[in-house]
N, C-alpha and C positions, 0 to 999 in steps of 0.2 A: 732136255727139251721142255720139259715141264718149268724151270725158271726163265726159260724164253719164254714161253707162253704167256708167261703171269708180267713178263718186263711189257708183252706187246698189247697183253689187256689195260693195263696201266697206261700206257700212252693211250692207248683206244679211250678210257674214260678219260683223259688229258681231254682230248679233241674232243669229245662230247661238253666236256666243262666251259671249253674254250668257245666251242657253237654257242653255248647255251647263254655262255655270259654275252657274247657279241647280238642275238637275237634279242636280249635283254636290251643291249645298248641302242640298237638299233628301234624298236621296241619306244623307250624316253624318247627319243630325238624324234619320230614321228608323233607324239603324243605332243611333246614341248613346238614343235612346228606350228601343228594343227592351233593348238592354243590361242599362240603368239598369234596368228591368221585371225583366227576368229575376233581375238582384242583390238588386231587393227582396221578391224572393219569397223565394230561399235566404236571406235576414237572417229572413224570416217564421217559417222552418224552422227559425231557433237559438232562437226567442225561447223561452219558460218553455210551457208546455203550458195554464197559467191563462190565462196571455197571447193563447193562441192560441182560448181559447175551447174548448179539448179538455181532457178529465178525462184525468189517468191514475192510477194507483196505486188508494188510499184512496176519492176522490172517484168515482172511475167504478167502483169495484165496490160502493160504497152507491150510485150511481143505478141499478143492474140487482137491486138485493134485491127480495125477493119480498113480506118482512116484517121484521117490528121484531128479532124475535129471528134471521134473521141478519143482518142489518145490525151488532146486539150483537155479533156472536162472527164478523165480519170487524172492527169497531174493533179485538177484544181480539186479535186476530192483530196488526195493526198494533202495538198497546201493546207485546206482548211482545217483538217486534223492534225496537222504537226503541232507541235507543244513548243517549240524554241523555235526564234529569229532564226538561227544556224540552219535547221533544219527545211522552214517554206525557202531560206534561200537558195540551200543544196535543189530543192524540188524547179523553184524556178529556173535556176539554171540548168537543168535536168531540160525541161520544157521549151527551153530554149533556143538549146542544142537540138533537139528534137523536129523542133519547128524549121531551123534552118537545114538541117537534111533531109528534110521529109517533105517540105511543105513546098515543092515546085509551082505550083498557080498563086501562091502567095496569098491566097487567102487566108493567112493563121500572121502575117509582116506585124500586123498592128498589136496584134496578142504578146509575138517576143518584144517587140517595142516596150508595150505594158509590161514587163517582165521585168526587164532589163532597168527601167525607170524604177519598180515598185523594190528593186534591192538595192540599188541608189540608196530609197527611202528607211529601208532597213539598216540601210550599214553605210552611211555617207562617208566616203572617202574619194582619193582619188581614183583607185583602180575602178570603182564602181561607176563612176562617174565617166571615167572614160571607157567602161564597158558599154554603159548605156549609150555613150557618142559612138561606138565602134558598130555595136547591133543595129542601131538607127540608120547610120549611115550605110551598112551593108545591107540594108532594107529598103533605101531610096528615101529615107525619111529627113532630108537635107535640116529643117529648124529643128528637128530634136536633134541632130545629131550636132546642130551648131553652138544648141542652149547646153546643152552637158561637155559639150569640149569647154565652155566658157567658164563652166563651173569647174572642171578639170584643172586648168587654168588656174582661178581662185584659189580654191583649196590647196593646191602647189604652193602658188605665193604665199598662203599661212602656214604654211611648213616652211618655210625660208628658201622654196626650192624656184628653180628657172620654167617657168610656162612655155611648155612647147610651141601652145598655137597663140593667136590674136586675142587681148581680153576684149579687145571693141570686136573683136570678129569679123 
């Protein structure tokens, strides 16, 4: 009996060996979890602020305006501190968009009009050109929306391309 004893102490420290090493394992793998958790939080922290689902600048002080006109005259902050053409453009059109789902009594019509014209003047093309005839016209503004079709028009024809509307209009 006594080399039973000693075969079933032996397995007994087996199964201690074997607890010890799996609490070990187990043991890493929550440590390594935890880690990995914690790292993909701070990667969450660098991401872009769109990214994360949070306004900041621009965006989150047009989601706290009270009304249309300041909403207007926080864009025109932004305009005037932008550094790049690209950038007042993004803004105006920003403003624009803004105006046309916001601005039901239409008192802000004339300000997208001015918008819509002043990126024309930025970036004279066609799309621009017919952006400003598009704004204009969905604003009830019939001669500017007639003068920038005509220019639309134009500028078509010095690309070699076919004028959709009238150049005499």
């Amino acid at each position: 009996m006594y080399m039973k004893f000693d075969l079933e102490g032996l397995k007994h420290k087996k199964l201690i060996v074997a607890l010890a090493f799996l609490c070990f394992v187990i043991l890493v793998l929550v440590i390594t979890i935890t880690v990995v958790t914690l790292n993909s939080h701070e990667v969450d922290e660098e991401l872009e602020p769109e990214e994360q689902g949070e306004w900041t600048g621009l965006e989150a002080e047009i989601s706290m305006v009270e009304s249309v006109g300041e909403a207007v005259g926080i864009y025109q902050l932004y305009i005037d501190a932008a550094e790049t053409e690209e950038e007042k453009i993004n803004i105006y059109n920003q403003r624009i968009d803004y105006i046309l789902q916001n601005d039901d009594e239409g008192a802000y019509s004339e300000q997208a009009v001015k918008d819509s014209i002043k990126i024309y003047e930025l970036e004279p093309s066609v799309s621009t050109a017919v952006q400003a005839a598009n704004v204009a016209e969905d604003l009830g503004d019939k001669e500017t929306a007639k003068k920038y079709n005509k220019i639309a028009d134009e500028k078509t024809l010095e690309e070699g391309g076919e004028p959709e509307g009238e150049l005499n209009g």
